[in-house]
C-alpha positions in Angstrom: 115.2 43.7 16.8 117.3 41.5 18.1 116.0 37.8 19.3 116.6 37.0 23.3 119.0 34.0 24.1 119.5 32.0 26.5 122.8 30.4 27.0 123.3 27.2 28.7 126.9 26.3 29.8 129.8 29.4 31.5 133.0 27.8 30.5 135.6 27.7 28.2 133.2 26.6 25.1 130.8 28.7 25.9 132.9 31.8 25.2 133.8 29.9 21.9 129.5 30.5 21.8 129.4 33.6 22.8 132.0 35.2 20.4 129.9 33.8 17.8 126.5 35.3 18.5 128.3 38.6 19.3 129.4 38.3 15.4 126.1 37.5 13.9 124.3 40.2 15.8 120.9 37.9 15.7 120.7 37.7 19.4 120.7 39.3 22.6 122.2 37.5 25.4 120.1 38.0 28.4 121.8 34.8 30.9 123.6 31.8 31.4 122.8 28.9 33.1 124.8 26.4 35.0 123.1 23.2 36.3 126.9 22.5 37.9 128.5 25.4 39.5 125.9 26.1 42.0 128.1 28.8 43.6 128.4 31.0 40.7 124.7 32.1 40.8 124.2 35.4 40.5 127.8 36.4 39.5 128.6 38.0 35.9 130.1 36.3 33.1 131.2 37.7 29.9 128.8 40.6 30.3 125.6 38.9 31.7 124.9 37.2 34.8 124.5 33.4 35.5 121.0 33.6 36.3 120.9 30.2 37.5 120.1 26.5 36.7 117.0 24.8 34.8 114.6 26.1 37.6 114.7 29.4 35.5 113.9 27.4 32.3 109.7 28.6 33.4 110.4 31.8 34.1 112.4 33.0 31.1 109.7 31.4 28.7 107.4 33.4 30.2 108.9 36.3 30.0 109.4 36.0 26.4 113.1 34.1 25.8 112.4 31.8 22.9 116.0 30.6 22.0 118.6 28.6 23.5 121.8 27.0 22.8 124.3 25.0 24.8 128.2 26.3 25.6 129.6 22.7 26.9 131.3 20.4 24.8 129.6 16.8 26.7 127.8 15.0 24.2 124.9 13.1 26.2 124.2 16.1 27.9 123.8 18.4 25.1 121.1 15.9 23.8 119.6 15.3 26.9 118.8 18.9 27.5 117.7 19.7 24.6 114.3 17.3 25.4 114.1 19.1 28.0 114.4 22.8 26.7 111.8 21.8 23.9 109.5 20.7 26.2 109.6 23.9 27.8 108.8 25.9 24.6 112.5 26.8 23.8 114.2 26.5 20.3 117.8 25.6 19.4 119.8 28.7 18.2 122.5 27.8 15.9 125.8 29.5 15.5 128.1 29.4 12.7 131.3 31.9 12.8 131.1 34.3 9.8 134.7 33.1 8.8 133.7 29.4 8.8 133.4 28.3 5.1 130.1 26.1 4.5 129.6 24.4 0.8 126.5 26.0 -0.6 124.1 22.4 -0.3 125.7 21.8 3.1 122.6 21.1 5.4 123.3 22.0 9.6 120.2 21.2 12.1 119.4 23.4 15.1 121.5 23.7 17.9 124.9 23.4 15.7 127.7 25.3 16.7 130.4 26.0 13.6 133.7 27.9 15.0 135.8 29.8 13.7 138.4 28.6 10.6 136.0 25.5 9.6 135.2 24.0 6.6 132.3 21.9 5.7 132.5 20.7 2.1 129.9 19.6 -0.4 126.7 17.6 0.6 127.6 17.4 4.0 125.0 16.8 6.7 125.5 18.0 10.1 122.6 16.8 12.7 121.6 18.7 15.7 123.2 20.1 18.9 126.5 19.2 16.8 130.3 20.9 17.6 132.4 21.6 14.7 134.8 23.2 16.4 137.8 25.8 15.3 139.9 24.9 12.4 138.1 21.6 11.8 137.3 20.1 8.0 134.7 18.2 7.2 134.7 16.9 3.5 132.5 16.1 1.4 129.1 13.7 1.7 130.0 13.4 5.3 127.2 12.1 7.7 127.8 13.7 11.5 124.7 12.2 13.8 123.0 14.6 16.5 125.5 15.4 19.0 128.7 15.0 17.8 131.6 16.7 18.8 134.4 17.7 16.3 137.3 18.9 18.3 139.7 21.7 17.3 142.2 20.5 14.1 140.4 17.3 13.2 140.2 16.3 9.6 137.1 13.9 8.0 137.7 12.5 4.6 134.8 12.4 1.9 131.4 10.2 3.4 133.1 10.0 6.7 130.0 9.0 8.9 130.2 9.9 12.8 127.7 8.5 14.9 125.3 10.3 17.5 127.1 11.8 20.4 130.6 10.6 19.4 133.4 12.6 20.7 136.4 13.2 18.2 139.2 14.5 20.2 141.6 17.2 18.7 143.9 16.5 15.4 142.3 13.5 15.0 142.6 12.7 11.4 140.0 10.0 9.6 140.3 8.5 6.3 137.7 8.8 3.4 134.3 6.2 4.0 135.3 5.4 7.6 132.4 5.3 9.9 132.7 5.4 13.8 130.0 4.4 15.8 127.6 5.9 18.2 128.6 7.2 21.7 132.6 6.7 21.6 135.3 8.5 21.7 138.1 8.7 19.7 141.4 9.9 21.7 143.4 13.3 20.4 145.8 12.8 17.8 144.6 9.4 16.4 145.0 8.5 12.9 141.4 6.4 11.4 142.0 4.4 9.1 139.5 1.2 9.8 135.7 1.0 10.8 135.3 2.3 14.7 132.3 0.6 16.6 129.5 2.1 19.2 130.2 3.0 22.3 134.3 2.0 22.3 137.1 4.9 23.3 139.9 4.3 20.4 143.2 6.1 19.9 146.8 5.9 18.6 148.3 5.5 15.0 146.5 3.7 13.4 143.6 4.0 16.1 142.7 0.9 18.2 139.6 0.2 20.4 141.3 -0.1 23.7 137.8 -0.6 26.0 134.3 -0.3 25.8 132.4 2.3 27.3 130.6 0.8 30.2 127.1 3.1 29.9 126.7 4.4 25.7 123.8 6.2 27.0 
């Protein structure tokens, strides 16, 4: 029988999500929720109904839901919420696409979502409430901290280290050994080829810190 699932977040990622637990066939989609889009309470999304926000977190417990996993891509939030969900008595689904290609010793926490055309090489360890979104490669010893977000296209060289909540924007490409900090952002197309500190937004070829992120969470 198939587990009940909460899904929390009705947008564009989230159908990335959704596609995914429809594949695996582990879970039954019973709702969404949406914290921001008051208005579309009560309407249907892909086949369920946005049920509401965390108010609803109670009353699905009670009623039996035990899993959760989060459709957004924003960082801070996905690890803020997933306090909250715990405290409530939820666990982290995680959902890796059937053609996403996963090394054998490759270890991935709860709350990771793997999409579709991704590959995660050798001795790689993936933290919770991570995005590795579609087409992305992570090689091999590679460190990626709870929360990270891997954007569609990006490629990290061998012991690559991404700190937590870090946002890697799409075809970003970063060189073998390279760490970037915790809580930046590193800007789409931009080429790593030096050390990226905490809380900095960086892009261009080779990427640059260009400011610091006033609030790193």
């Amino acid at each position: 029988m198939a587990k009940k699932l909460l899904i929390w977040g009705a947008s564009g990622h989230a159908l990335v999500v959704i596609d995914i637990i429809n594949l695996l066939g582990e879970y039954e989609i019973v709702g969404f929720l949406d914290n921001v889009n008051l208005e579309r309470h009560g309407t249907n999304f892909c086949g369920s109904l946005i049920i509401g926000g965390q108010e609803q977190l109670d009353f699905y417990r009670e009623k039996g839901v035990e899993h959760i996993i989060f459709g957004f891509g924003n960082c801070q939030a996905r690890l803020k919420l997933s306090k909250l969900v715990r405290s409530k008595g939820f666990s982290l689904a995680t959902a890796i696409h059937p053609k996403a290609t996963l090394a054998s010793d490759v270890s991935v926490a709860p709350g990771t979502v793997v999409a579709a055309g991704a590959v995660i090489n050798s001795e790689a360890k993936i933290g919770e409430n991570v995005i590795i979104n579609t087409c992305a490669s992570v090689d091999h010893e590679c460190v990626l901290e709870d929360g990270v977000h891997i954007c569609p296209g990006v490629h990290l060289g061998g012991q690559v280290t991404v700190g937590r909540a870090t946002w890697v924007g799409i075809g970003t490409t970063v060189i073998d050994k390279a760490r970037i900090g915790a809580g930046s952002l590193i800007g789409a197309g931009a080429v790593v080829v030096n050390d990226i500190p905490d809380g900095v937004v960086a892009y261009g070829v080779p990427a640059k810190v260009i400011r610091r992120i006033a609030d790193n969470g």
